[in-house]
DOFI-814240 format. One record per atom (N, C-alpha, C): atom name; residue in one letter; x, z, y; residue number from 1. Coordinates in steps of 0.05 Angstrom, whole numbers. Layout:
BEGIN
SITE site code     xx     zz     yy pos
SITE   CA    A      X      Z      Y NUM
...
***
This chain:
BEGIN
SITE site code     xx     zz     yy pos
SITE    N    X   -812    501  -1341   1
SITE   CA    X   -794    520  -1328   1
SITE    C    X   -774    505  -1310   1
SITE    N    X   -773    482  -1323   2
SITE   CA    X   -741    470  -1306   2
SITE    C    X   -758    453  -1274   2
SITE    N    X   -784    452  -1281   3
SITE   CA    X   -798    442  -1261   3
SITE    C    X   -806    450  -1238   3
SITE    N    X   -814    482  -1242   4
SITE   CA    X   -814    502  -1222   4
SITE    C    X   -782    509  -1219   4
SITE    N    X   -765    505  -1231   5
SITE   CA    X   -747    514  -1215   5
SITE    C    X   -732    498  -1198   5
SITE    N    X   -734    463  -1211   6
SITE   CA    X   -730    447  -1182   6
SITE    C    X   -749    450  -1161   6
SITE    N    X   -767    457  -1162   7
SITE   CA    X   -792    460  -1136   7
SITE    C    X   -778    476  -1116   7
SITE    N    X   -767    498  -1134   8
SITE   CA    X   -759    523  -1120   8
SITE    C    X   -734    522  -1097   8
SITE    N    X   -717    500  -1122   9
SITE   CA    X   -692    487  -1115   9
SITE    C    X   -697    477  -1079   9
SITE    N    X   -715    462  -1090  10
SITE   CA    X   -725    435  -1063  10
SITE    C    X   -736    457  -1042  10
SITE    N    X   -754    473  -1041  11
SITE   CA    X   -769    493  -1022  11
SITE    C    X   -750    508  -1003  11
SITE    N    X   -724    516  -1020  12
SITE   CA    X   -700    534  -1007  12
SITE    C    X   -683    516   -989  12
SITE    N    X   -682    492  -1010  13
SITE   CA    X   -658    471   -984  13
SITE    C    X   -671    471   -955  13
SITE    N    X   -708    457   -968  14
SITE   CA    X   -716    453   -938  14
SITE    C    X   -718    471   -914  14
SITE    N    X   -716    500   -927  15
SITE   CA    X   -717    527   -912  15
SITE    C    X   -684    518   -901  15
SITE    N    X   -672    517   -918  16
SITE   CA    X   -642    517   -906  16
SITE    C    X   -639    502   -880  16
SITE    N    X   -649    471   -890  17
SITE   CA    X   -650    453   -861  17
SITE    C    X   -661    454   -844  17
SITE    N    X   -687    464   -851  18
SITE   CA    X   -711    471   -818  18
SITE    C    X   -694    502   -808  18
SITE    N    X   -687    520   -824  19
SITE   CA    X   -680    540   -809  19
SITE    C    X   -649    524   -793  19
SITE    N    X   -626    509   -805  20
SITE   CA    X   -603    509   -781  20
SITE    C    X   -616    484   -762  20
SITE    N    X   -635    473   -769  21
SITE   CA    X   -647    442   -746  21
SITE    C    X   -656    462   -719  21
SITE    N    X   -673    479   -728  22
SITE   CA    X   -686    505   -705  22
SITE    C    X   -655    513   -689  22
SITE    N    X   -645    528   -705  23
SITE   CA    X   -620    544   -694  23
SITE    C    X   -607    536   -678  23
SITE    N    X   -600    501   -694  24
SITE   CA    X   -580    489   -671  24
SITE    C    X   -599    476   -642  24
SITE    N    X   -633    466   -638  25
SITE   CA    X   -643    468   -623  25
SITE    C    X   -642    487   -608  25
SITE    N    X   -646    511   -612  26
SITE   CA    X   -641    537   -589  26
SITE    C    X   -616    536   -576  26
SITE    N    X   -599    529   -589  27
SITE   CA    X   -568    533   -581  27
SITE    C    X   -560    510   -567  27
SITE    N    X   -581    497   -561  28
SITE   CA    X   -572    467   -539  28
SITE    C    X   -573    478   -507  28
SITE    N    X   -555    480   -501  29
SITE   CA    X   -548    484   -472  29
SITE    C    X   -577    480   -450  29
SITE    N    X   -579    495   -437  30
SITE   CA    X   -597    492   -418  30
SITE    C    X   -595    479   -388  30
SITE    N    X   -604    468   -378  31
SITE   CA    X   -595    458   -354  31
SITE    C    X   -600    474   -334  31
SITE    N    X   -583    482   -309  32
SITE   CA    X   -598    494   -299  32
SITE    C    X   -614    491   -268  32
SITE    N    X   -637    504   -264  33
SITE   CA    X   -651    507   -240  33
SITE    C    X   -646    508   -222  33
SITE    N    X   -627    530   -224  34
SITE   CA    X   -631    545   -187  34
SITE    C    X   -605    536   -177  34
SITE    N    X   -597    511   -182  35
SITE   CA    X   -572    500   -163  35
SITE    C    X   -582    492   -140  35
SITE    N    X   -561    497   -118  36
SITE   CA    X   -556    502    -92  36
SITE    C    X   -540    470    -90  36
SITE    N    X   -549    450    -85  37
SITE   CA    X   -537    431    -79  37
SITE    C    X   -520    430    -60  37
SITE    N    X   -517    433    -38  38
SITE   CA    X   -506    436    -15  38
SITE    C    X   -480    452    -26  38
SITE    N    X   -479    468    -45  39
SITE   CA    X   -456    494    -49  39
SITE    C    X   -448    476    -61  39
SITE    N    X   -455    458    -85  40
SITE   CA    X   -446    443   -114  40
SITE    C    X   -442    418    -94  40
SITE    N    X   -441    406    -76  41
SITE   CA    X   -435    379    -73  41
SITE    C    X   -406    385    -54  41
SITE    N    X   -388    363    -57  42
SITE   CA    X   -363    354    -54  42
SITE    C    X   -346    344    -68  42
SITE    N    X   -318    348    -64  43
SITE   CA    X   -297    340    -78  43
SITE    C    X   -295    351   -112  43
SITE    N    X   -289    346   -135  44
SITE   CA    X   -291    355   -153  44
SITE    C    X   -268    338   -169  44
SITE    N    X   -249    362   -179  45
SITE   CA    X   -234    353   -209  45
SITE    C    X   -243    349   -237  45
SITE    N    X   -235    326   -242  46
SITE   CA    X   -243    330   -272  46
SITE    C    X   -225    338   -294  46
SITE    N    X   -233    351   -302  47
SITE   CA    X   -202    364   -317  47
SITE    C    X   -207    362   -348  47
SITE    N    X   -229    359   -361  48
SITE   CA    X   -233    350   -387  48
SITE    C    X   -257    347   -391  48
SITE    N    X   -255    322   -411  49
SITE   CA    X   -270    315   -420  49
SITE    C    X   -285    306   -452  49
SITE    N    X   -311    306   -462  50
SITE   CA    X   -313    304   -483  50
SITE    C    X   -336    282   -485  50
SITE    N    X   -328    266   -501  51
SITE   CA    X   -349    232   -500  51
SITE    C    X   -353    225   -529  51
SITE    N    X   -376    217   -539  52
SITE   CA    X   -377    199   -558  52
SITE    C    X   -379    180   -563  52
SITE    N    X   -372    163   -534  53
SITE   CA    X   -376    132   -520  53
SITE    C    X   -331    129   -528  53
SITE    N    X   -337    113   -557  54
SITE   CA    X   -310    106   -565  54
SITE    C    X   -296     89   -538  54
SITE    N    X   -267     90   -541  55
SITE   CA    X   -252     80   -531  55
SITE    C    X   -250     76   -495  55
SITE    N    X   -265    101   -481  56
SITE   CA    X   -263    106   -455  56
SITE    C    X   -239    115   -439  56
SITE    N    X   -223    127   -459  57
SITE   CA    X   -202    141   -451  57
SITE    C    X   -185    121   -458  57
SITE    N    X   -161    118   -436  58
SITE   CA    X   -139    101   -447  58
SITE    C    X   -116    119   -467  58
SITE    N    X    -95    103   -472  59
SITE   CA    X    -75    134   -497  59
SITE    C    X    -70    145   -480  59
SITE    N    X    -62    175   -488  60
SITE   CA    X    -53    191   -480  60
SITE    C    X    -32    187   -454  60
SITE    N    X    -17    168   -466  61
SITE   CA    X      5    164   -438  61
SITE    C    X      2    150   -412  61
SITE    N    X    -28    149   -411  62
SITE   CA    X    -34    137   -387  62
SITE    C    X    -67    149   -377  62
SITE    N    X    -65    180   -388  63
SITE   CA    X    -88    193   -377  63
SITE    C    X    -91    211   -366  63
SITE    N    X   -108    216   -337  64
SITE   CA    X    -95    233   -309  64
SITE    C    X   -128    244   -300  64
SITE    N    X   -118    262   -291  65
SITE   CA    X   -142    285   -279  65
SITE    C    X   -160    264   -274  65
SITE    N    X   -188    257   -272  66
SITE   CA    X   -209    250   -257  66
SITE    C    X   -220    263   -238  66
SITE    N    X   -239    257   -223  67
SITE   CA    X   -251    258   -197  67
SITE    C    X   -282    250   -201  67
SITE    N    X   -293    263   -180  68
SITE   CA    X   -316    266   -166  68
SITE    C    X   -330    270   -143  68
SITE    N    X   -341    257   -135  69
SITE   CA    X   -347    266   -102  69
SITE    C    X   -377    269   -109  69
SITE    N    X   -391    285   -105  70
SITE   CA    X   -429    293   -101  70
SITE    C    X   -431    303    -78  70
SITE    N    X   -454    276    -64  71
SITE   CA    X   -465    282    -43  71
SITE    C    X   -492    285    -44  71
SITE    N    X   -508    299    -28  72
SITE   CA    X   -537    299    -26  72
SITE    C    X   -536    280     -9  72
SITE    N    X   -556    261    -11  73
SITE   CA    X   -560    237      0  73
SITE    C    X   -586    241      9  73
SITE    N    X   -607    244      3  74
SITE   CA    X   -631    246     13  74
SITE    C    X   -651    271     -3  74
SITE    N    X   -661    280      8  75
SITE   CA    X   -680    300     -8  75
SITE    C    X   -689    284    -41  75
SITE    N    X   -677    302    -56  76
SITE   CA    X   -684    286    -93  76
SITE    C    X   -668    256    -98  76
SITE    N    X   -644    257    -81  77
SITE   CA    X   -623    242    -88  77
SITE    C    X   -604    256    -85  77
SITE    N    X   -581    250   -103  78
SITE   CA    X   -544    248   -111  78
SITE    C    X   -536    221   -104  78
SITE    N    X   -512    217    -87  79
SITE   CA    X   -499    200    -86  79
SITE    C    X   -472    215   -113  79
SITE    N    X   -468    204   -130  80
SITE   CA    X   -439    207   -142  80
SITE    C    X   -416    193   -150  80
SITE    N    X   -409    194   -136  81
SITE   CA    X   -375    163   -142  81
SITE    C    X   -355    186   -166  81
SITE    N    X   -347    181   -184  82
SITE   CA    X   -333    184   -212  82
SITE    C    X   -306    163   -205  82
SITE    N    X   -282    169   -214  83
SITE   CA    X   -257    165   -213  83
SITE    C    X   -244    170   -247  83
SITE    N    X   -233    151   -257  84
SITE   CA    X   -229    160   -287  84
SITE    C    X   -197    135   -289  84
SITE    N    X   -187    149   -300  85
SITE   CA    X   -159    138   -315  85
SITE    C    X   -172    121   -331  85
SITE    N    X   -162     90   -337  86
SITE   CA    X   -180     81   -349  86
SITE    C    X   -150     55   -361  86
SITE    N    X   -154     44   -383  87
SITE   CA    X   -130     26   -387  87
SITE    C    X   -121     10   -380  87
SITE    N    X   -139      4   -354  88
SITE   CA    X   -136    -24   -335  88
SITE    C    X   -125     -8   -311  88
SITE    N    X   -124     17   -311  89
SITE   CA    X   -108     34   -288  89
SITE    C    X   -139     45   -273  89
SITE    N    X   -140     58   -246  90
SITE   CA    X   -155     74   -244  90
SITE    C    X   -172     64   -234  90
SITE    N    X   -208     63   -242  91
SITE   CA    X   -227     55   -235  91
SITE    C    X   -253     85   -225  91
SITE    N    X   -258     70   -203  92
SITE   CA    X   -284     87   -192  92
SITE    C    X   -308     76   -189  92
SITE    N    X   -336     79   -190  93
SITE   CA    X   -359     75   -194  93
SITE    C    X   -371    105   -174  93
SITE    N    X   -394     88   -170  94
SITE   CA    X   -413     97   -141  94
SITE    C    X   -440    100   -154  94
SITE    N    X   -452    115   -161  95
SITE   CA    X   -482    108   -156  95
SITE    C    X   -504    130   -148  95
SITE    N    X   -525    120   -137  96
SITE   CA    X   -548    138   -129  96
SITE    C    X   -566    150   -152  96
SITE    N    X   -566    174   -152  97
SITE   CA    X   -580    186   -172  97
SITE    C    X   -615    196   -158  97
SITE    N    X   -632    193   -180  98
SITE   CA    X   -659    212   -164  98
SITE    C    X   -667    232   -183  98
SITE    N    X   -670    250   -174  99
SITE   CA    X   -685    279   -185  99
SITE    C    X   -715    274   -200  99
SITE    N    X   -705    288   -219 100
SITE   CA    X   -733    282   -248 100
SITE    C    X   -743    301   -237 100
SITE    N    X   -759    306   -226 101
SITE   CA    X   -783    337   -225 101
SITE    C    X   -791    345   -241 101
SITE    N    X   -798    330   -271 102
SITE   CA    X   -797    355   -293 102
SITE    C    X   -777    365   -297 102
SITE    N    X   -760    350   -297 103
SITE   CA    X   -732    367   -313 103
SITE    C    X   -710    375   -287 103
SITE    N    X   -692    387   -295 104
SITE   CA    X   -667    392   -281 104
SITE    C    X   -653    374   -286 104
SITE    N    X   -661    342   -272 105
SITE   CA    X   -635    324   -277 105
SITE    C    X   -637    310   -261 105
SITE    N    X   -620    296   -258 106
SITE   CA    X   -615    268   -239 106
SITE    C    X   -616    247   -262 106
SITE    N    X   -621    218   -252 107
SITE   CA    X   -623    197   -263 107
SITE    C    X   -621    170   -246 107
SITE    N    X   -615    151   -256 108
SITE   CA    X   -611    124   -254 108
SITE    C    X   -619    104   -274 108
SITE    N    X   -636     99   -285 109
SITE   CA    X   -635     82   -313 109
SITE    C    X   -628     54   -306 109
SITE    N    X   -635     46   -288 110
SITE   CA    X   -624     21   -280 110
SITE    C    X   -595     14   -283 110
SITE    N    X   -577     35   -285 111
SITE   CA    X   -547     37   -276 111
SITE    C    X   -544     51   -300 111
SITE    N    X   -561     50   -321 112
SITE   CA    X   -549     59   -355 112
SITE    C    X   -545     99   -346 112
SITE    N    X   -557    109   -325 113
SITE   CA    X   -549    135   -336 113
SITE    C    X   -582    151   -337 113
SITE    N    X   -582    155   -359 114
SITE   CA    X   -598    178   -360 114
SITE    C    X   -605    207   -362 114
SITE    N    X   -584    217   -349 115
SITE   CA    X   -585    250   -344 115
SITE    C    X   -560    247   -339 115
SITE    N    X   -552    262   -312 116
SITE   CA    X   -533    276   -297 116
SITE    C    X   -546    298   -298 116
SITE    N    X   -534    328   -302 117
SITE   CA    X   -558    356   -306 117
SITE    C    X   -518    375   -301 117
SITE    N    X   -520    399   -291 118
SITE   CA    X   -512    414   -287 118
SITE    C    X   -508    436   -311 118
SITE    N    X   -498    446   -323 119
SITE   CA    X   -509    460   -344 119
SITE    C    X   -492    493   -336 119
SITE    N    X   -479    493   -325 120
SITE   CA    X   -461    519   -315 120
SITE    C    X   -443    513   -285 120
SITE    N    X   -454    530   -266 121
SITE   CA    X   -428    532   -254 121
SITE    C    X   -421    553   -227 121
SITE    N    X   -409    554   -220 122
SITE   CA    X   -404    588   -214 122
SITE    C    X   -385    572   -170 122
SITE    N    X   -398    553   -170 123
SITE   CA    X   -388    523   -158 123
SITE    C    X   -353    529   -152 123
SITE    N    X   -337    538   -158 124
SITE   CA    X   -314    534   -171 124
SITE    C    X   -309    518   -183 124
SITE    N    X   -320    521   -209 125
SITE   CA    X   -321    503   -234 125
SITE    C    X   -354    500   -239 125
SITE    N    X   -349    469   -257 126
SITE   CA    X   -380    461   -269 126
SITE    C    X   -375    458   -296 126
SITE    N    X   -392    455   -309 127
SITE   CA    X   -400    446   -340 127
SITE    C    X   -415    424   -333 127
SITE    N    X   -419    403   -329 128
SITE   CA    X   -434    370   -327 128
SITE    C    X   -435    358   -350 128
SITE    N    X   -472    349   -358 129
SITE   CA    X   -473    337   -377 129
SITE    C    X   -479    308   -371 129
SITE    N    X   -472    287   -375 130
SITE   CA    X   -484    262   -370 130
SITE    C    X   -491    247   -396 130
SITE    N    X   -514    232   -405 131
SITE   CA    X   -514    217   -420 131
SITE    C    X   -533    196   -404 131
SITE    N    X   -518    177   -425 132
SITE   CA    X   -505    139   -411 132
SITE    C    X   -525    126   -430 132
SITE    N    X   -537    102   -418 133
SITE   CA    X   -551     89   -452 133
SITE    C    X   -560     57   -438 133
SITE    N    X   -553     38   -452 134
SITE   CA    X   -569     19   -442 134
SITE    C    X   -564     -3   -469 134
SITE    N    X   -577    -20   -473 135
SITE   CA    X   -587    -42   -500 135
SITE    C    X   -589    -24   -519 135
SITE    N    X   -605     -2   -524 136
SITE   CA    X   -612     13   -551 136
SITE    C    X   -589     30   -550 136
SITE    N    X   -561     39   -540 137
SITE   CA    X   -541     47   -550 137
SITE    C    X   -547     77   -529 137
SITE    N    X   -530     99   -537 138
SITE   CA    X   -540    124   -519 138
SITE    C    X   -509    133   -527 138
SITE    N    X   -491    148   -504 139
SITE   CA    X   -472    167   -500 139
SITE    C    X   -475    189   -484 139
SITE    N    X   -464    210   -504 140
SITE   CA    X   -469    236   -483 140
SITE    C    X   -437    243   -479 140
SITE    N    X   -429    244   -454 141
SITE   CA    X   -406    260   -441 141
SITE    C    X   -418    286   -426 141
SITE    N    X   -386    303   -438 142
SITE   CA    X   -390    327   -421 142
SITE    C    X   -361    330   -401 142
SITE    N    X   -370    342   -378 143
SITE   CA    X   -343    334   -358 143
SITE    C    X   -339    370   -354 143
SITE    N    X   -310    374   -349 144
SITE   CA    X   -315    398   -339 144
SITE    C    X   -299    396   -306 144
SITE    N    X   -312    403   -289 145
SITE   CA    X   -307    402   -258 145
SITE    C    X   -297    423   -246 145
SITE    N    X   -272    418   -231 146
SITE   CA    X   -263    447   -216 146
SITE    C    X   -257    443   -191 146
SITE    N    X   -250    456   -173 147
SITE   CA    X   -246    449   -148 147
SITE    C    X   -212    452   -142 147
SITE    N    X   -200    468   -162 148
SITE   CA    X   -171    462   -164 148
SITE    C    X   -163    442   -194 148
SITE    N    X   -135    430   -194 149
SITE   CA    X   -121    415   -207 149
SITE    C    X   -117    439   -240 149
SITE    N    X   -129    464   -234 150
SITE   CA    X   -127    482   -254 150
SITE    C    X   -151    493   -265 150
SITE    N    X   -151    500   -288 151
SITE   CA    X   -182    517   -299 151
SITE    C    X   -173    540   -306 151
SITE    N    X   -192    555   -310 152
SITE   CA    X   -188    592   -318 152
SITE    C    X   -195    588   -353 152
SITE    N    X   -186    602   -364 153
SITE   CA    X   -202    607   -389 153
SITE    C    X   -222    602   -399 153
SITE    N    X   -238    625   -383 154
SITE   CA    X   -273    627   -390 154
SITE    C    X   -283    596   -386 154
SITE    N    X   -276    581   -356 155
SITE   CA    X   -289    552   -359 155
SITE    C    X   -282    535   -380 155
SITE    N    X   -253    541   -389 156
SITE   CA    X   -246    521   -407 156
SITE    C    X   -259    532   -433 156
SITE    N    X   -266    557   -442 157
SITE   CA    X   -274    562   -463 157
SITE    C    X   -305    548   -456 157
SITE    N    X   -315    555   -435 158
SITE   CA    X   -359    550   -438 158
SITE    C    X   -348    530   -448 158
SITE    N    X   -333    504   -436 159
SITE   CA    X   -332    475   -439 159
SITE    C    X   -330    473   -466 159
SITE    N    X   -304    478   -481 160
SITE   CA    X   -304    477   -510 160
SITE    C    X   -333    484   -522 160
SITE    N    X   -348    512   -520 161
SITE   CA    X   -368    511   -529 161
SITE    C    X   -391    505   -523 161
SITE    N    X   -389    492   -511 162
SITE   CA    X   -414    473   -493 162
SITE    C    X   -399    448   -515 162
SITE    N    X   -382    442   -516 163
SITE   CA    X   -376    413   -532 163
SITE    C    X   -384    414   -563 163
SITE    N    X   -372    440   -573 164
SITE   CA    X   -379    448   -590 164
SITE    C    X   -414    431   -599 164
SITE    N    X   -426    454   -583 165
SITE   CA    X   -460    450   -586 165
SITE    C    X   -468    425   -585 165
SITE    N    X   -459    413   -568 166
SITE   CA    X   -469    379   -561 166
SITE    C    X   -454    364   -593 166
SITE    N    X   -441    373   -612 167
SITE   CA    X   -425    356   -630 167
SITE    C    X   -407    342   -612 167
SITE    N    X   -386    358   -592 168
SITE   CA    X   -363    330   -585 168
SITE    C    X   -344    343   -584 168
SITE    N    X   -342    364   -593 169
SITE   CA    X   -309    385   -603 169
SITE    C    X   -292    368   -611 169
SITE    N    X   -294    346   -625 170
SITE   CA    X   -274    331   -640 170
SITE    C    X   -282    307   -618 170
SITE    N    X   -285    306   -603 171
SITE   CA    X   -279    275   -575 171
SITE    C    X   -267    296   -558 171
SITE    N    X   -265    329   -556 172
SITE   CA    X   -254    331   -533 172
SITE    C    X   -230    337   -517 172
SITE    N    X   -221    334   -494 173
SITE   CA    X   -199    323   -492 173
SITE    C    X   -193    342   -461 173
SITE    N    X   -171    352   -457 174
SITE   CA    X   -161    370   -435 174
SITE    C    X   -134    352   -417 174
SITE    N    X   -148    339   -388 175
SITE   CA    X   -131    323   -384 175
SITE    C    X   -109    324   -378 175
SITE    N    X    -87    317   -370 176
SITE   CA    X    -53    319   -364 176
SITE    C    X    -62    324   -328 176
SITE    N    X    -46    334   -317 177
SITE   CA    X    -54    347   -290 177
SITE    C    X    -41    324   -276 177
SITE    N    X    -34    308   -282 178
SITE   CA    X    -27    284   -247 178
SITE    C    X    -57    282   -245 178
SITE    N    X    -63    284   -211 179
SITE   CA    X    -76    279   -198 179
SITE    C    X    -72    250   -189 179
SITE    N    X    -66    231   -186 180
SITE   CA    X    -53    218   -178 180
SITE    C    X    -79    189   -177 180
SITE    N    X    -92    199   -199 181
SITE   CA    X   -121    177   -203 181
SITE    C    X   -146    192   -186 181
SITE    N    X   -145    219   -186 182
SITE   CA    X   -159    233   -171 182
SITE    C    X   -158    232   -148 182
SITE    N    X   -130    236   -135 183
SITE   CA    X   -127    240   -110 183
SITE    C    X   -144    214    -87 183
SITE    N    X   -146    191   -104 184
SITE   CA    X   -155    168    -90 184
SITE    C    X   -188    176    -80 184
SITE    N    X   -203    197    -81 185
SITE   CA    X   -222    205    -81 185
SITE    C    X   -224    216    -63 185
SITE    N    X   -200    229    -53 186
SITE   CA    X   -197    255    -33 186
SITE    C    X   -218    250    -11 186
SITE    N    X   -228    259      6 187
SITE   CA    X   -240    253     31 187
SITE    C    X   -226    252     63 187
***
């Protein structure tokens, strides 16, 4: 009796785990298709962020809006230069991305990034997923992008639950509005 009923025990957990392993698969953000590069490329704020790449952010008292500039560079390239408050004061990085044709992403592996992907955006605001990886190690950041120094609700909410889903609700972080690291981006 007590045998079949650990069986039974064991049969229900694994139902338990394969059914939330499925669930939370469905619920992974989609990237999407039908972006309009040309509309999505320019100047871009970064106004929060969520990382599981420890110790990117400097403390609190020395962390300021980020920046973005996306250019189409060539048919199935991104040029993207990134601007980030950083504890050494403000650093920017440049690189050329190329278009995965299976997927909706951009990439660089040479330059440690493996997916730049769009996941929402209304080109106002974006939802941007990037994950980073190089010697065996892998980070996924999520950025959220606006074209003002301000967000609406609804973006800041997708973002939370876009962070949520990715597991980085607890890395994420809504930045202090000096522009002041950003502005060095301006065009």
């Amino acid at each position: 009796m007590r045998a079949v009923l650990l069986v039974a025990l064991l049969v229900l957990v694994l139902v338990l785990v394969l059914a939330a392993t499925s669930q939370a698969q469905e619920q992974l953000p989609k990237e999407s298709h039908n972006i309009n590069w040309n509309k999505f490329s320019g100047f871009w704020y970064i106004l929060a962020i969520a990382t599981d790449a420890k110790g990117f952010l400097p403390g609190r008292e020395k962390r300021k809006l980020g920046a973005s500039l996306v250019e189409v560079h060539k048919a199935g390239q991104l040029k993207v230069v990134i601007a980030f408050s950083r504890s050494q004061g403000c650093q920017s990085h440049t690189v050329l991305l190329r278009k995965d044709y299976k997927k909706a992403v951009f990439r660089n592996t040479l330059r440690g990034i493996k997916a730049f992907r769009v996941l929402a955006t209304d080109y106002s605001h974006g939802v941007v997923h990037v994950r980073l990886g190089r010697a065996g190690r892998e980070y996924k950041t999520l950025l959220l992008f606006s074209r003002r120094t301000t967000a609406s609700f609804l973006s800041i909410k997708e973002f939370m639950d876009t962070a949520e889903v990715l597991q980085l609700l607890d890395d994420a972080t809504i930045l202090p509005k000096d522009a002041s690291c950003a502005n060095t981006l301006l065009p």
